[in-house]
C-alpha positions in Angstrom: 2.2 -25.0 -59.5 1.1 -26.1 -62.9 -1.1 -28.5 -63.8 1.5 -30.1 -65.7 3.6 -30.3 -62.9 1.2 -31.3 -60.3 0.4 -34.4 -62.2 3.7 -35.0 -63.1 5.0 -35.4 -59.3 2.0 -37.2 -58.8 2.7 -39.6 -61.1 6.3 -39.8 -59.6 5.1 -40.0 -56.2 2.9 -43.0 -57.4 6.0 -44.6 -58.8 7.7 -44.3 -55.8 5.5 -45.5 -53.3 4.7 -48.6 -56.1 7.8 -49.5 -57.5 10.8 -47.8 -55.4 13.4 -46.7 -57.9 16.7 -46.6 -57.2 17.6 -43.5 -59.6 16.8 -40.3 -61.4 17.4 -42.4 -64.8 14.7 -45.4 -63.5 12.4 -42.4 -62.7 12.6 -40.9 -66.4 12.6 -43.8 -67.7 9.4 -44.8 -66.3 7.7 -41.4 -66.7 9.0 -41.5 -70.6 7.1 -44.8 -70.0 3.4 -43.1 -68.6 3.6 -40.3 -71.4 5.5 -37.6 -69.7 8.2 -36.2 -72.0 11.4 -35.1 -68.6 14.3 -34.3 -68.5 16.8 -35.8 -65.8 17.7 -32.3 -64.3 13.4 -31.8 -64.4 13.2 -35.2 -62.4 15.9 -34.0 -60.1 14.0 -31.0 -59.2 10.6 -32.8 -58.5 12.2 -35.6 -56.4 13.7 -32.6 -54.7 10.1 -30.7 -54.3 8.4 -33.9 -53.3 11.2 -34.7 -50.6 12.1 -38.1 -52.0 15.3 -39.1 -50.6 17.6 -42.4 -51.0 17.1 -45.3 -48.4 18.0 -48.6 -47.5 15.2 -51.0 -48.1 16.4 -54.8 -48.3 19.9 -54.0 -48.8 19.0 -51.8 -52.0 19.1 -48.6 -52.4 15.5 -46.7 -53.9 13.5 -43.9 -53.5 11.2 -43.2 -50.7 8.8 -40.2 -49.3 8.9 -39.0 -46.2 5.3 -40.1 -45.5 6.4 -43.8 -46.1 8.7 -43.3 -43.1 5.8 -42.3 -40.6 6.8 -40.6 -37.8 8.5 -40.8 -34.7 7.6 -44.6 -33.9 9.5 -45.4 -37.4 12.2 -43.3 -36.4 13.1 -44.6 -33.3 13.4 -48.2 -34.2 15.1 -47.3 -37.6 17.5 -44.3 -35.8 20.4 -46.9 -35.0 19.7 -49.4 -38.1 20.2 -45.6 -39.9 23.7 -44.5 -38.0 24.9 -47.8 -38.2 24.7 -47.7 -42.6 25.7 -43.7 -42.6 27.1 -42.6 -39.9 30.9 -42.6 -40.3 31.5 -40.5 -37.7 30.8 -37.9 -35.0 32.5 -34.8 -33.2 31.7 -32.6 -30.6 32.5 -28.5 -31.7 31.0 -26.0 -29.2 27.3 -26.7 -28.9 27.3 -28.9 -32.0 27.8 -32.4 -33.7 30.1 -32.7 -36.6 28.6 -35.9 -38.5 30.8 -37.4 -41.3 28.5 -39.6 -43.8 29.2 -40.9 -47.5 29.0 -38.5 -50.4 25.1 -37.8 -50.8 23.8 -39.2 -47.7 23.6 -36.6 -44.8 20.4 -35.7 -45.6 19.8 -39.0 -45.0 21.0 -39.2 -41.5 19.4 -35.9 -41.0 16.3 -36.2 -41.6 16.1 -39.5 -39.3 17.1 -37.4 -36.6 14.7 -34.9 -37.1 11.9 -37.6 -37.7 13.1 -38.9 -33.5 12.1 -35.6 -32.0 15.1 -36.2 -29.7 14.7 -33.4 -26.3 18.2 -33.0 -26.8 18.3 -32.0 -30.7 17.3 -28.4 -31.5 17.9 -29.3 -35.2 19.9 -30.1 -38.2 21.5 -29.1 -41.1 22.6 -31.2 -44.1 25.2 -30.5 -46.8 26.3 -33.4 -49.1 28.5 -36.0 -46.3 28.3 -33.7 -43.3 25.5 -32.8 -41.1 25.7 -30.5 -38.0 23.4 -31.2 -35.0 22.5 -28.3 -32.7 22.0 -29.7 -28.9 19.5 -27.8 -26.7 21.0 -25.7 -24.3 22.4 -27.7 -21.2 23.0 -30.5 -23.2 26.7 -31.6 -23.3 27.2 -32.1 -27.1 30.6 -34.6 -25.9 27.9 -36.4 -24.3 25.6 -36.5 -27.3 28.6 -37.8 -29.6 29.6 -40.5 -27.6 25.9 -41.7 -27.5 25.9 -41.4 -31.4 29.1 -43.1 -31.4 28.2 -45.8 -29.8 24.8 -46.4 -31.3 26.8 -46.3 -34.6 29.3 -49.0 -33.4 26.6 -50.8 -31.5 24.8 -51.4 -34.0 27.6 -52.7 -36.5 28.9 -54.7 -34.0 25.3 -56.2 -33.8 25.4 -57.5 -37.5 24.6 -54.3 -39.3 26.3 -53.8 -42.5 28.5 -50.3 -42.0 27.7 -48.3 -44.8 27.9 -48.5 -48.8 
């Protein structure tokens, strides 16, 4: 990596943990700000490298780094608050999960899952609005979706908002 780049993702890092921008453009903006002369698409591919993804803080949605999530404690307590703003739904196929989310969020949902260390999840994988879920072997996946399901529904039904 160059030394360009290094301090460049440090600087966005900095800005993320300080500030929490909501986009790409508030990211520029602020580097254009601190001296660093980016593109959007360069931003994109940093935020990327630094695996900064989009959460739900206060309502809003910003920037945040996986080490501001901290591990598994975090992502137990946050696991239904997360299904109940993403998940949109959740089908059994074979030994997977089929999870539906909004355009640009299954990462999102994916890497909360991963972040639980569930027995019962082997792992994940995250396109754009759908994730798939591998269950361990002897785990029912029809059993696993109904438990998603209903700590999707649970928690909207608790006061949650459902989703953007």
């Amino acid at each position: 990596m160059s030394d360009a780049r290094a301090r460049r993702q440090k600087a966005i890092a900095d800005l993320i943990r300080a500030e929490s921008p909501a986009s790409q453009e508030e990211v520029t903006e602020r580097l254009g700000a601190l001296g660093f002369a980016v593109t959007q698409a360069t931003v994109s591919r940093d935020l990327d490298q630094l695996g900064a993804v989009k959460t739900k803080r206060g309502g809003i949605l910003c920037y945040a780094l996986p080490d501001q999530f901290g591990d598994s404690d975090w992502a137990a307590s946050r696991l239904r608050r997360i299904f109940a703003d993403w998940v949109l739904s959740v089908e059994a196929a074979g030994n997977l999960l089929v999870m539906k989310t909004p355009p640009g969020s299954a990462h999102l949902v994916g890497l909360a899952l991963d972040q639980a260390r569930l027995a019962e999840v082997a792992g994940t994988i995250c396109g754009d609005d759908t994730l798939f879920v591998a269950v361990r072997d002897g785990v029912a996946a029809g059993t696993m979706a109904t438990r998603f399901e209903r700590l999707s529904r649970h928690s909207r039904e608790s006061g949650n908002p459902a989703g953007p």
